[in-house]
C-alpha positions as CSV (number, residue, x, y, z in Angstrom):
1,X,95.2,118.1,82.6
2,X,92.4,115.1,82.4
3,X,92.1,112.4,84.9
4,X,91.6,109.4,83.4
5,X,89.1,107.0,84.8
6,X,91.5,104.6,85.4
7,X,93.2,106.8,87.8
8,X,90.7,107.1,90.4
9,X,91.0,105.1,93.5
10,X,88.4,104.1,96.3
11,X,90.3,104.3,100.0
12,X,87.8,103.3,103.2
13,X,89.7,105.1,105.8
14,X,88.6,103.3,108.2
15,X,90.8,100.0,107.6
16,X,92.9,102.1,105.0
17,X,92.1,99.8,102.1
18,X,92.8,101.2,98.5
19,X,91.0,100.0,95.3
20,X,90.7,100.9,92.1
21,X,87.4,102.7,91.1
22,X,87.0,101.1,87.8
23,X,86.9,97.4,89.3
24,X,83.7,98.7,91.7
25,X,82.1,100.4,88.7
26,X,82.8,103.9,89.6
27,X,83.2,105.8,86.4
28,X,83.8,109.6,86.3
29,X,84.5,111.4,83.1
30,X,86.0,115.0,83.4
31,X,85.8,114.6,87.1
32,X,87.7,116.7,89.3
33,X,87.5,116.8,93.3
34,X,89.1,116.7,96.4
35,X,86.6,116.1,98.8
36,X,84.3,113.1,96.8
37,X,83.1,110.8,99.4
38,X,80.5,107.9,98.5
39,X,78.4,105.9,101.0
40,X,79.5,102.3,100.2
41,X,80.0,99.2,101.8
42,X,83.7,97.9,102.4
43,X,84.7,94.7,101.2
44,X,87.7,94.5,103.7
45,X,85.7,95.4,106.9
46,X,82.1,94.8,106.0
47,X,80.8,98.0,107.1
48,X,78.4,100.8,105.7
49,X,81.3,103.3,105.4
50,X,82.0,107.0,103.6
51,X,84.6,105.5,101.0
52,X,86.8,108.4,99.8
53,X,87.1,108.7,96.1
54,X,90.8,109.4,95.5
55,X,92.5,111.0,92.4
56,X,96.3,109.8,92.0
57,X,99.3,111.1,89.6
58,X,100.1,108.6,86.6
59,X,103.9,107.7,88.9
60,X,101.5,107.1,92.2
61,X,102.4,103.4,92.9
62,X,99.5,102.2,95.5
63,X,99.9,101.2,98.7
64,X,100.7,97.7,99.4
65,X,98.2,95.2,100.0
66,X,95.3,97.5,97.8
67,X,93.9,95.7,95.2
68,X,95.4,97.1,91.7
């Protein structure tokens, strides 16, 4: 099973925002993890954060309110 890139989401769990990882630049090509964390800032609440890099089934539907 590959992951396409368009399939991996940023979430800040801090103020639970979701975003897609393409619109942020975040490419990953045969990328599989559960764990990936990157040290970004937040655009929802402006603050140097460990944004979790989130893989998500083709059906997933986001959360409401992320930015897809």
């Amino acid at each position: 099973m590959t992951i396409a890139p368009e399939d991996w989401w940023l979430h800040c769990p801090h103020c639970d925002r979701w975003a897609r990882a393409v619109d942020h630049g975040v490419v990953r090509v045969k990328a599989r993890s559960k764990g990936k964390r990157i040290l970004g800032r937040c655009s929802q609440c402006h603050k140097l954060r460990w944004i979790r890099v989130v893989s998500q089934p083709p059906d997933w539907a986001p959360p409401p309110g992320s930015t897809a």
